[in-house]
C-alpha positions in Angstrom: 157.3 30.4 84.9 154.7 27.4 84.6 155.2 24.4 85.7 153.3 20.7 84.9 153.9 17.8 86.8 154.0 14.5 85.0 155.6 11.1 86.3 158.9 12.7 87.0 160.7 9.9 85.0 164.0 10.6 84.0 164.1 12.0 80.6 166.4 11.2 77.5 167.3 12.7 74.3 164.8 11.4 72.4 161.7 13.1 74.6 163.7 16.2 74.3 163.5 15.5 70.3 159.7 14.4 70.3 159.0 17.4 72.3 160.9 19.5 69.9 159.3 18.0 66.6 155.8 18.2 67.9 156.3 22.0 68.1 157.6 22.5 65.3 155.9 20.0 62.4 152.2 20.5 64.6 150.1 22.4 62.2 148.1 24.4 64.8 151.2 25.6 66.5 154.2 25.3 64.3 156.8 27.0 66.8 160.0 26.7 65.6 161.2 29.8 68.1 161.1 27.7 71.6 163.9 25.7 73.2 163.6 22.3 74.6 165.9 21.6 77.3 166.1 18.8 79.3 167.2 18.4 83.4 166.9 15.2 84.5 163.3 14.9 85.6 161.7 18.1 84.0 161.5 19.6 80.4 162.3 23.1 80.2 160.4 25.2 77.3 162.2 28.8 76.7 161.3 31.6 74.4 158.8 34.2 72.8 155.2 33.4 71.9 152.9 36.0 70.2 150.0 35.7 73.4 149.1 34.0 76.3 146.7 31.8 74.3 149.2 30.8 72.3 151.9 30.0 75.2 148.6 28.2 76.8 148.1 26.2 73.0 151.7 24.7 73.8 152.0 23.7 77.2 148.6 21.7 76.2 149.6 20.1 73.1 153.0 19.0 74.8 150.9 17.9 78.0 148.4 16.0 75.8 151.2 14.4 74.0 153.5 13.7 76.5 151.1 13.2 79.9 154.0 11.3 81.9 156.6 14.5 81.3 157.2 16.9 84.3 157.1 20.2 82.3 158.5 23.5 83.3 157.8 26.6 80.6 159.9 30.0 80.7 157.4 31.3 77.8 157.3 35.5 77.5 154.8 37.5 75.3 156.2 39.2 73.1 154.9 42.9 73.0 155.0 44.3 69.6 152.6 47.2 69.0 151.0 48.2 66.0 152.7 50.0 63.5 151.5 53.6 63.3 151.8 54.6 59.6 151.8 53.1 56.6 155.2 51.6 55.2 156.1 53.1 51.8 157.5 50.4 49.4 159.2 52.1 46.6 
């Protein structure tokens, strides 16, 4: 779990919104797979990300959007290996 520390301002619906559309209409990260909640002081971001570089490529943008936020991130990798032969498509 990451956390950011912002202003620690209470935090209404519409940060919660903001936060959510950035992620998801942001062309470099277009994340429609993470959660936004909000509890009172802190934004929580839950889910899956593809790579630590990518889970880093969020908690920056939101950070750089929204510097005054108190941020906390419960972002996993998700493991997915390779495939190991070839898919036949009939």
């Amino acid at each position: 779990m990451t956390e950011r520390t912002g202003a620690g301002k209470p935090l209404d619906e519409y940060v919660e919104a903001a936060v959510q559309r950035l992620l998801t209409e942001n062309a470099d990260v277009a994340e429609q797979g993470i959660t936004v909640v909000r509890r009172e002081h802190t934004l929580l971001l839950c889910g899956e990300v593809a790579s630590p570089q990518r889970r880093d490529e969020i908690l920056r943008l939101v950070t750089e959007h929204f510097p005054d936020v108190t941020l906390s991130a419960d972002l996993g990798v998700t493991r997915a290996p390779e495939p190991s032969e070839v898919e036949e498509l009939p």
